[in-house]
Each structure stands twice: as C-alpha cells, then as structure tokens.
C-alpha atoms as an extended CHARMM CRD file, in Angstrom:
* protein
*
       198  EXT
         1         1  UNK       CA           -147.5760000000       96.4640000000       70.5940000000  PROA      1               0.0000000000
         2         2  UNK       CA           -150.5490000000       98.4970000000       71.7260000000  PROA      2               0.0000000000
         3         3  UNK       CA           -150.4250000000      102.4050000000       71.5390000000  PROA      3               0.0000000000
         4         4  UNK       CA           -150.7880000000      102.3190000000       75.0050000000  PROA      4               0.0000000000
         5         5  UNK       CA           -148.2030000000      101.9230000000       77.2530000000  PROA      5               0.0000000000
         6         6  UNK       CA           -145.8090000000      103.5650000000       74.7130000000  PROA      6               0.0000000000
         7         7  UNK       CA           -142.8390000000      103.1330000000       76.1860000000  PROA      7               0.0000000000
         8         8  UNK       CA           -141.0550000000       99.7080000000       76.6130000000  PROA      8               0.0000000000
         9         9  UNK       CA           -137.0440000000       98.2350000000       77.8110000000  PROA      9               0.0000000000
        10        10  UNK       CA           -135.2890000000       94.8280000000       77.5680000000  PROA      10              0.0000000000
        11        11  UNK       CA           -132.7560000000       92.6430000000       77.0280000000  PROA      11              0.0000000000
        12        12  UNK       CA           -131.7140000000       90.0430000000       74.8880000000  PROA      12              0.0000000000
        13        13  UNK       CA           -128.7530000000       87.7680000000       74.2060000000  PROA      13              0.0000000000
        14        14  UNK       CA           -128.0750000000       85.3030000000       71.1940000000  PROA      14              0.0000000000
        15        15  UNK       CA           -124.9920000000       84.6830000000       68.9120000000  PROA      15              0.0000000000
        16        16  UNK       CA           -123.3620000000       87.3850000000       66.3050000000  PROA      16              0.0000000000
        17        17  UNK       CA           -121.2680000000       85.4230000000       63.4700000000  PROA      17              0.0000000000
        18        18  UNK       CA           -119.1560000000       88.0190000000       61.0520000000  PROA      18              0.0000000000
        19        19  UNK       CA           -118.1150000000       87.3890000000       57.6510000000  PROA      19              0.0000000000
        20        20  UNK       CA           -114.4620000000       87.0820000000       58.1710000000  PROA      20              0.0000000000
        21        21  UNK       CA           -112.2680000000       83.6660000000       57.1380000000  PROA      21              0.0000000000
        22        22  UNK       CA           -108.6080000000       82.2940000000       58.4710000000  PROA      22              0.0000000000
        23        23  UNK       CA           -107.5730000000       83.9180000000       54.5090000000  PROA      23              0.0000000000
        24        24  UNK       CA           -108.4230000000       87.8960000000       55.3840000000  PROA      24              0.0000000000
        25        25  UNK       CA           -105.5520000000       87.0830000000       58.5490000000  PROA      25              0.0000000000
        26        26  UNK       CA           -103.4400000000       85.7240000000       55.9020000000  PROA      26              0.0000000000
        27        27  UNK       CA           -100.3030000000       88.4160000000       54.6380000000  PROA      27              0.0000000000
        28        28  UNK       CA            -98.8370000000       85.5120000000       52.4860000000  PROA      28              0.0000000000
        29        29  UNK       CA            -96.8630000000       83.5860000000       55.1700000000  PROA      29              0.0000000000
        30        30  UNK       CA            -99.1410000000       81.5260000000       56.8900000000  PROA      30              0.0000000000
        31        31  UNK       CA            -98.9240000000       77.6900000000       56.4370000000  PROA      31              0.0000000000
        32        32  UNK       CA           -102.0980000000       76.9460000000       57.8880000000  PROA      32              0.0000000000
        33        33  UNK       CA           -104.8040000000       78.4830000000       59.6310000000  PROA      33              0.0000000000
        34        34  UNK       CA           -108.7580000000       78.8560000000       60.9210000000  PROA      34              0.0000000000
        35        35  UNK       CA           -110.9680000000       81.0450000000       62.0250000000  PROA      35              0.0000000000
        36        36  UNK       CA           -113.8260000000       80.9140000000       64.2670000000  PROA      36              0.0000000000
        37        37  UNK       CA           -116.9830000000       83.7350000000       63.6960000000  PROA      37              0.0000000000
        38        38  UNK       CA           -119.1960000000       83.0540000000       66.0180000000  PROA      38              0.0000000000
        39        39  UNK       CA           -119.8000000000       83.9540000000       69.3560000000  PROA      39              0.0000000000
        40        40  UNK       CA           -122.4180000000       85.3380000000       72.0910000000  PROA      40              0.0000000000
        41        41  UNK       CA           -123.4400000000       88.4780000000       71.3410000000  PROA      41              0.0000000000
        42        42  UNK       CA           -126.4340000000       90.8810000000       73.5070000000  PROA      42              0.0000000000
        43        43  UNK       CA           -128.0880000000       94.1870000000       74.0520000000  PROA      43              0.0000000000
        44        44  UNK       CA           -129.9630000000       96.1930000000       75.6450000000  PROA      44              0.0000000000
        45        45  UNK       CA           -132.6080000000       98.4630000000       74.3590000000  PROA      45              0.0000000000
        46        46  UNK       CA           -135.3740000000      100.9260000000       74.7210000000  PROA      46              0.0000000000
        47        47  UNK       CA           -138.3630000000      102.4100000000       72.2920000000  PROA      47              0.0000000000
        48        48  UNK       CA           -141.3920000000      104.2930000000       72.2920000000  PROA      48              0.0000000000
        49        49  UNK       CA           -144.4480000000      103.5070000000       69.7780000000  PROA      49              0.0000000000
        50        50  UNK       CA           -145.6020000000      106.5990000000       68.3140000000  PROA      50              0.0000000000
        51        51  UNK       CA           -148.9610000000      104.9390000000       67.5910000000  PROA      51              0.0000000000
        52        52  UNK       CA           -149.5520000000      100.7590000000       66.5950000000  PROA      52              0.0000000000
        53        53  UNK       CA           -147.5390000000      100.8760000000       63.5640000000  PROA      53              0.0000000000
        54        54  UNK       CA           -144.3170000000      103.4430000000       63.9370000000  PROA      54              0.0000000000
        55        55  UNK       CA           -141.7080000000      103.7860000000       66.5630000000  PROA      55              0.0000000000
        56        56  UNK       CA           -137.7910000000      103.9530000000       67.1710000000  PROA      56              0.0000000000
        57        57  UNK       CA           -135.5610000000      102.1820000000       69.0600000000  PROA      57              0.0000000000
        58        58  UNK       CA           -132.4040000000      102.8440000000       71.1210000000  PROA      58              0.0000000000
        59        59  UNK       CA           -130.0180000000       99.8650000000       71.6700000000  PROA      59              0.0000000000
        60        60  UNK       CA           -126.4410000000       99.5490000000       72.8620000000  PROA      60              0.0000000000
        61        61  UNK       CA           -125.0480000000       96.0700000000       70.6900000000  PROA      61              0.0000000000
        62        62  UNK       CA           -122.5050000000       93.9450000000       71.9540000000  PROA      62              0.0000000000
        63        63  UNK       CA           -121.3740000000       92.0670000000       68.6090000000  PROA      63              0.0000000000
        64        64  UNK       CA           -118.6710000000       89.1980000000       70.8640000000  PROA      64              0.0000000000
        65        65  UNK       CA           -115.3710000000       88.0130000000       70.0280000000  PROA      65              0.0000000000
        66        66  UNK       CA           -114.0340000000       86.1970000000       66.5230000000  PROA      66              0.0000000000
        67        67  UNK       CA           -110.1920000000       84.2250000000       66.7750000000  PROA      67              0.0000000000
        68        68  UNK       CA           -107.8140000000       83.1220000000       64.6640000000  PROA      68              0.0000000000
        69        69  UNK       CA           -104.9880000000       80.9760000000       64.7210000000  PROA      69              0.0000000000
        70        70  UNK       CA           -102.6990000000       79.9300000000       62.5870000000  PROA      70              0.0000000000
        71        71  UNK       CA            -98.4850000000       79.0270000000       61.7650000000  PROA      71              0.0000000000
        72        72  UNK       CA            -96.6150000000       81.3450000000       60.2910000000  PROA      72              0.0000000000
        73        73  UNK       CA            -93.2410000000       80.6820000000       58.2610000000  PROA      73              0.0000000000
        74        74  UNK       CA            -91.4840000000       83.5540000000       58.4750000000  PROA      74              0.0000000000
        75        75  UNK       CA            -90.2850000000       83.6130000000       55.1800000000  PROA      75              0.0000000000
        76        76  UNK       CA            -91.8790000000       86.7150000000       53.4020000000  PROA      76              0.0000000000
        77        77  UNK       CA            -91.6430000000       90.3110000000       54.8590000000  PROA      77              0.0000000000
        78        78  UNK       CA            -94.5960000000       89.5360000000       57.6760000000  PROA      78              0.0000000000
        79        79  UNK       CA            -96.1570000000       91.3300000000       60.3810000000  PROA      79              0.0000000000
        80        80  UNK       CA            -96.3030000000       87.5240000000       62.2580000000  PROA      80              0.0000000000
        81        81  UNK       CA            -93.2710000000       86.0740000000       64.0970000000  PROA      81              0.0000000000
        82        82  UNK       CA            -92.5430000000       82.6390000000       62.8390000000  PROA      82              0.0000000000
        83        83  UNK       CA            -94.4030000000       79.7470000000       64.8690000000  PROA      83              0.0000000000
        84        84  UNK       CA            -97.8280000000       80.1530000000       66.0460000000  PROA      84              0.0000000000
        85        85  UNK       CA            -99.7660000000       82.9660000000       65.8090000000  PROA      85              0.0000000000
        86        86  UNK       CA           -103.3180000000       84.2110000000       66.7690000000  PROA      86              0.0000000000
        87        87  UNK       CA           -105.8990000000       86.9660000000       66.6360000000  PROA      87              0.0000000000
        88        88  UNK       CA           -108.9380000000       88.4400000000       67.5100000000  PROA      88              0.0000000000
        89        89  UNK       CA           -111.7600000000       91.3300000000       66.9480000000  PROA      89              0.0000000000
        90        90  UNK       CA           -114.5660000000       92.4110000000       68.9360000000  PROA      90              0.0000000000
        91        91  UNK       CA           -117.3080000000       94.8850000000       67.9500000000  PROA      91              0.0000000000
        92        92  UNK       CA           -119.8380000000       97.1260000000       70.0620000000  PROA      92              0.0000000000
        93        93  UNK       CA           -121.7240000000      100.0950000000       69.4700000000  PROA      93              0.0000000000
        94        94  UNK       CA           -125.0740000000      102.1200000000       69.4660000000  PROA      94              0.0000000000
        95        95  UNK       CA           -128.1010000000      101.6530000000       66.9480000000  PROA      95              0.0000000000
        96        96  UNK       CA           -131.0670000000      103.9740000000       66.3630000000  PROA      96              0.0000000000
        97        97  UNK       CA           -133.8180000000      102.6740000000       64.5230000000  PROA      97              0.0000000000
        98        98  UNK       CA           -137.1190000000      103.4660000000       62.4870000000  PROA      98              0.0000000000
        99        99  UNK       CA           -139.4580000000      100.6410000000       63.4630000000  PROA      99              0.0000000000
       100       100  UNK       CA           -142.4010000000       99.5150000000       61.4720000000  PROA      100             0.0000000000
       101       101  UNK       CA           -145.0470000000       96.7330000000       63.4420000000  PROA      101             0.0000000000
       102       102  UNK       CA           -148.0840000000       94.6840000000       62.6710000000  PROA      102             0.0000000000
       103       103  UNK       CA           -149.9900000000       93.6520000000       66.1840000000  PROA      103             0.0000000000
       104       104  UNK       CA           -152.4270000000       90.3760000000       65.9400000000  PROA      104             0.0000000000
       105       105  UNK       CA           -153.7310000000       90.2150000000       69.5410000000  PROA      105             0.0000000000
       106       106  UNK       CA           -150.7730000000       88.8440000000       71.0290000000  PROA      106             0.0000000000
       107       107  UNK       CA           -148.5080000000       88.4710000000       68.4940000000  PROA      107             0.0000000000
       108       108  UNK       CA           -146.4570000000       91.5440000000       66.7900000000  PROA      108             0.0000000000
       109       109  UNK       CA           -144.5770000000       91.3090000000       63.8700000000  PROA      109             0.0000000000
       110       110  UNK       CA           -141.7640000000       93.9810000000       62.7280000000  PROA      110             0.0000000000
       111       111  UNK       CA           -138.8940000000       94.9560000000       60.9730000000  PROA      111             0.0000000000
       112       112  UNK       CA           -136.6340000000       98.0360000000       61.2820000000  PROA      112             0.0000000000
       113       113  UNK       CA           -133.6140000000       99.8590000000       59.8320000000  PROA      113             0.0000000000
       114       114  UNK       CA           -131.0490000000      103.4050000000       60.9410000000  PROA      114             0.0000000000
       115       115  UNK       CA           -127.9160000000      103.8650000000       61.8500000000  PROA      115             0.0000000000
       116       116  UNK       CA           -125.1930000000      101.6110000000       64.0250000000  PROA      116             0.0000000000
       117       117  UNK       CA           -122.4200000000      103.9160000000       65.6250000000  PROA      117             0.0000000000
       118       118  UNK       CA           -120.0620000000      100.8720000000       65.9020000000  PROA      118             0.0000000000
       119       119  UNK       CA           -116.0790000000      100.3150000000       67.5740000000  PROA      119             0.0000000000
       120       120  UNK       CA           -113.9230000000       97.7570000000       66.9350000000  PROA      120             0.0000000000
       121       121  UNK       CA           -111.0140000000       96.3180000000       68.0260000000  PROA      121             0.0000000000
       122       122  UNK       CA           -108.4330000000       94.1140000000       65.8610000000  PROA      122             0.0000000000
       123       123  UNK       CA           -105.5090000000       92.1130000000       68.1240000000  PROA      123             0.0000000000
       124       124  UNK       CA           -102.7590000000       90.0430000000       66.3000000000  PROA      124             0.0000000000
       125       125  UNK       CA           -100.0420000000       87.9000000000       68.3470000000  PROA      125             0.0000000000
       126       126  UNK       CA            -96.7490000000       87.4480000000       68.3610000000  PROA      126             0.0000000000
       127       127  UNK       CA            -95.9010000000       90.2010000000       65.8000000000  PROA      127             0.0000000000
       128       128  UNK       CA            -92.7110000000       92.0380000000       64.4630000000  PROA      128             0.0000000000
       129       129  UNK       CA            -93.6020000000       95.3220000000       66.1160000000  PROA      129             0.0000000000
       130       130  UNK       CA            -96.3090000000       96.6700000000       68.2540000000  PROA      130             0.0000000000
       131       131  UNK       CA            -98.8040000000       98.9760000000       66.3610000000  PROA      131             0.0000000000
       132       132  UNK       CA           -100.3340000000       99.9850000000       69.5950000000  PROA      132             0.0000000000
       133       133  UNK       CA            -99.4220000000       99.1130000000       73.2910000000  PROA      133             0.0000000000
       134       134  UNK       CA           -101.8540000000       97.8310000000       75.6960000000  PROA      134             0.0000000000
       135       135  UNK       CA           -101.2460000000       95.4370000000       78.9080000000  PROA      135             0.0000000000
       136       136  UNK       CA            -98.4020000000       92.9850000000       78.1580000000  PROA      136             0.0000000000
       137       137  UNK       CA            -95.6460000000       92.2980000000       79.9180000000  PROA      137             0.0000000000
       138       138  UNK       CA            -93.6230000000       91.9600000000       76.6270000000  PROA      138             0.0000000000
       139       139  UNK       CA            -94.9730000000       95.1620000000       74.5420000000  PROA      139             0.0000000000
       140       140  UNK       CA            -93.1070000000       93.7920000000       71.4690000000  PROA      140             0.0000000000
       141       141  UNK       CA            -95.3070000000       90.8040000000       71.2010000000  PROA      141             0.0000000000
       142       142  UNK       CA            -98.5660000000       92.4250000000       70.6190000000  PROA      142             0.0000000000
       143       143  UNK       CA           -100.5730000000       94.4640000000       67.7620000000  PROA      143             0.0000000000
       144       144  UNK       CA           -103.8030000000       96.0840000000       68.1240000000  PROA      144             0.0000000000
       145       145  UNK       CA           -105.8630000000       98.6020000000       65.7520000000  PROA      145             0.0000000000
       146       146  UNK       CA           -108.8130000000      100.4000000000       66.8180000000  PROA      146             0.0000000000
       147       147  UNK       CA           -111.1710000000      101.5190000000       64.4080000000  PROA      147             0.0000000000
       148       148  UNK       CA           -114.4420000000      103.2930000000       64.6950000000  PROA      148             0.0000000000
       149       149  UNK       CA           -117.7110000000      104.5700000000       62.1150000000  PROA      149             0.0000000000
       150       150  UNK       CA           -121.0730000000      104.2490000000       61.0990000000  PROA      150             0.0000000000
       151       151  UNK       CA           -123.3060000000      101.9090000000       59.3900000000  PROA      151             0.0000000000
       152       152  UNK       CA           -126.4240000000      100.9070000000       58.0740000000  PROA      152             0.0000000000
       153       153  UNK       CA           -128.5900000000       98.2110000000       60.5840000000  PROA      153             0.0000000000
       154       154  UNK       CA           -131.5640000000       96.4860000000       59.5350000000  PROA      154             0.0000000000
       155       155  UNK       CA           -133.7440000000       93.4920000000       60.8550000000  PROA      155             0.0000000000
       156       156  UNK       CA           -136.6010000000       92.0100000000       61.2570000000  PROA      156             0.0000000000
       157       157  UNK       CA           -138.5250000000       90.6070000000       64.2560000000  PROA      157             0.0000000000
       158       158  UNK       CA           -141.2290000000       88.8400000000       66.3410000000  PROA      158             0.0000000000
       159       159  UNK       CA           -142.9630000000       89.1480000000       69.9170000000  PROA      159             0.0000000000
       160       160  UNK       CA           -145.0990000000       87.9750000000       72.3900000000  PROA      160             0.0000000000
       161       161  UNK       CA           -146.7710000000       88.9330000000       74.8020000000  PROA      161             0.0000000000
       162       162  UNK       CA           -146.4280000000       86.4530000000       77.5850000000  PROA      162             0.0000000000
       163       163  UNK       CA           -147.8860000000       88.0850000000       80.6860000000  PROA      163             0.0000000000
       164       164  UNK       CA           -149.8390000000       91.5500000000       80.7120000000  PROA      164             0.0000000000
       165       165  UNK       CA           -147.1450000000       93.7250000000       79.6740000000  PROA      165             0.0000000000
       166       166  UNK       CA           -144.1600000000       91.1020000000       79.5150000000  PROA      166             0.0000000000
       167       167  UNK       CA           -143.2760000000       90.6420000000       75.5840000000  PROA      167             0.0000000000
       168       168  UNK       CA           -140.7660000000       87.5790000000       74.5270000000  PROA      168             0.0000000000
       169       169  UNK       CA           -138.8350000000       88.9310000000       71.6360000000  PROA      169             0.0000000000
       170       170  UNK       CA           -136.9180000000       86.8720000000       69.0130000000  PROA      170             0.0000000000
       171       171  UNK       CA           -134.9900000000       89.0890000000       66.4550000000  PROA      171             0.0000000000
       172       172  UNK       CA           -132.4630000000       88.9440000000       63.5020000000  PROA      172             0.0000000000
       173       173  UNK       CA           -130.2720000000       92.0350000000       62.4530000000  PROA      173             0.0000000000
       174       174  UNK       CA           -127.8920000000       92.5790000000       60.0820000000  PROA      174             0.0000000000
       175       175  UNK       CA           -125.2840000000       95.4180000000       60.0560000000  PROA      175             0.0000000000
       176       176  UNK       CA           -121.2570000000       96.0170000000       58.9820000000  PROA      176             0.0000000000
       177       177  UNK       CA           -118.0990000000       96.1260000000       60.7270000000  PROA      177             0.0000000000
       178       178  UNK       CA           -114.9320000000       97.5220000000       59.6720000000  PROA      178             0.0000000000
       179       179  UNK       CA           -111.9010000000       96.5900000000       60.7610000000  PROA      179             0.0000000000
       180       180  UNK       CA           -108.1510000000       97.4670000000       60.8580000000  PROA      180             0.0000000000
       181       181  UNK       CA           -109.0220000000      100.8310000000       58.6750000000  PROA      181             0.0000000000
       182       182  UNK       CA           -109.4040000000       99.2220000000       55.1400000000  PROA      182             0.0000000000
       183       183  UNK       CA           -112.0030000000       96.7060000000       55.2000000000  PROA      183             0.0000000000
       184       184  UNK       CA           -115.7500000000       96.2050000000       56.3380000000  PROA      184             0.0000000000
       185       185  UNK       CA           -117.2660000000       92.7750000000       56.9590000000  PROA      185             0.0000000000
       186       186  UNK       CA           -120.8190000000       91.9480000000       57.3370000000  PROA      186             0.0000000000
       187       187  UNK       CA           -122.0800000000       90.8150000000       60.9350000000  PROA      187             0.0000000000
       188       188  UNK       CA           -125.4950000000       89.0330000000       61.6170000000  PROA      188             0.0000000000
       189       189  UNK       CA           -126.9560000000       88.7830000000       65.5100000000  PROA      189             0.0000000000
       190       190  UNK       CA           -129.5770000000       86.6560000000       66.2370000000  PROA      190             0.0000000000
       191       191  UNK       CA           -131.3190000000       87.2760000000       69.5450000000  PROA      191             0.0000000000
       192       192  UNK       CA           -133.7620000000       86.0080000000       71.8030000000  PROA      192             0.0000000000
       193       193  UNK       CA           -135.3960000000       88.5970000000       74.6530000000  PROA      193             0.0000000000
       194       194  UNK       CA           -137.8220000000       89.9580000000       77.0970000000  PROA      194             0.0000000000
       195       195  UNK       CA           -139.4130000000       93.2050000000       76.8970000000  PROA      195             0.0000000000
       196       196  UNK       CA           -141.4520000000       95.2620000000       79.8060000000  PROA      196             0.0000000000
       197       197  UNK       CA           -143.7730000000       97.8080000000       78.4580000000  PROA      197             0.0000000000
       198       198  UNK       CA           -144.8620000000      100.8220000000       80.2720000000  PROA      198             0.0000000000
C-alpha cells in the first residue's frame, strides 16, 4: 500500500480450525467420540503505514466454535455422566501487529507478527458437578471454564487493489489458544477481506 493515504479499515471472514482431537475431551471413560475444529471465524481491523514498507495493525479476532461429542461409560471416577456427552470452546481476542509489505503496482505482499490478547471459553455437558453456573435450567448439568492470556500471532498475506482505494485482502495467521487452565492448542484462520484506505 502506498504511503499515502496512511490509514486504512476492513473486514474479513474465513474459517479458524484449532488443533484439538475427540482424545484431549477424553478423561478415560469415553467409549467413543469426535471432534469437529473447524468453523467460521472473522475480524475486524485497522492500520496505519508508517511509510511503503512498515506499519501496525489493530484487529479484534473472532476464532468460532469447536464440538465434541461422545458416550461416556461411567465406569471410572469421571467428570461426564454416563450416556452422551458433548462440548465446546470458543476463542476471541485482540491482536497488535508489526507489519512488513512489498507493493508491485497493484499488488502488495506482507507478513506480520505481535501479540494476541485472547479469551476462551471451555463448556462440557452433562457433568457430575457444575464448575461454573451460567443459563440452565438444570445448573447441575453443565461445566464451563474460562480462561484468558497472551500469545504470539503471526501471518502472512496478500492484497489488491480493486477500485481506487478499495484493497481485496486474502490472509493466513497463526496464533495459540489455551484452554481449561493447563493446555494451549494451536489455531490457524484463514481469511478473505476488503480494505478502504484513507
């Protein structure tokens, strides 16, 4: 992007997939189970190019949904009641970037890296006892663990311009998750977007 406008805003939507399987649900008394890790993901996002090459970017990240669901037996101390069972996390949060870009008349090229101030959410159902109560009418039924932190984002990306200052963006980024207090799992969101410089 030229040095001048400076300032650009968009959108862009796409699918996040996280590196969780149906075996990191598993507390030893599931018969069988499966996990699905993808889902839509977006965000929204501003920058400002310090000059052709250099700039930073502010974007709020909405990382979607993964499920589980699975049968469990019962017969091992279990935080699952016996019979079905199912799950879920969602992940959001706030990136700033570094950005680095390479402009060939219409086409710019660039990659970036900072910091992702990320929540999550972790939901298990039926369970033994409630680790946190939210909006069910039977309170012993339902578990759910917040968790919250900070993590390295990176990516890499490609625009162009479309009409005078209307960019198409297509973008991949890579960041981490963690989940239920112990663990972190890696998340990748592939996008496609417009951006209006100004």
């Amino acid at each position: 992007m030229a040095a001048d406008p400076d300032w650009y805003a968009g959108v862009a939507g796409g699918m996040s997939s996280l590196d969780i399987v149906s075996s990191d649900w598993d507390d030893g008394s599931l018969i069988s189970s499966s996990a699905d890790t993808t889902a839509l993901g977006y965000k929204v996002f501003t920058g400002h190019q310090f000059n052709p090459h250099i700039g930073m970017e502010l974007a709020y990240l909405y990382l979607g949904y993964s499920s589980f669901q699975g049968v469990s037996s019962g017969n091992v101390p279990s935080v699952w009641k016996p019979g079905n069972v199912g799950g879920e996390t969602e992940g959001r949060g706030v990136s700033v970037e570094a950005l680095a870009a390479w402009t060939v008349r219409r086409l710019k090229l660039s990659a970036k890296g900072g910091l992702f101030f990320w929540d999550s959410k972790v939901t298990y159902e039926p369970t033994i006892a409630a680790t946190s109560v939210v909006d069910d009418p039977d309170q012993s039924n339902r578990s759910v663990i917040y968790d919250d932190g900070v993590s390295f984002i990176y990516g890499v990306g490609a625009e162009l311009r479309v009409y005078k200052n209307w960019w198409l963006r297509a973008e991949w980024q890579r960041t981490t998750l963690g989940l239920v207090k112990t663990d972190d799992y890696s998340v990748n969101l592939m996008t496609l977007g417009v951006l209006l410089a100004f």
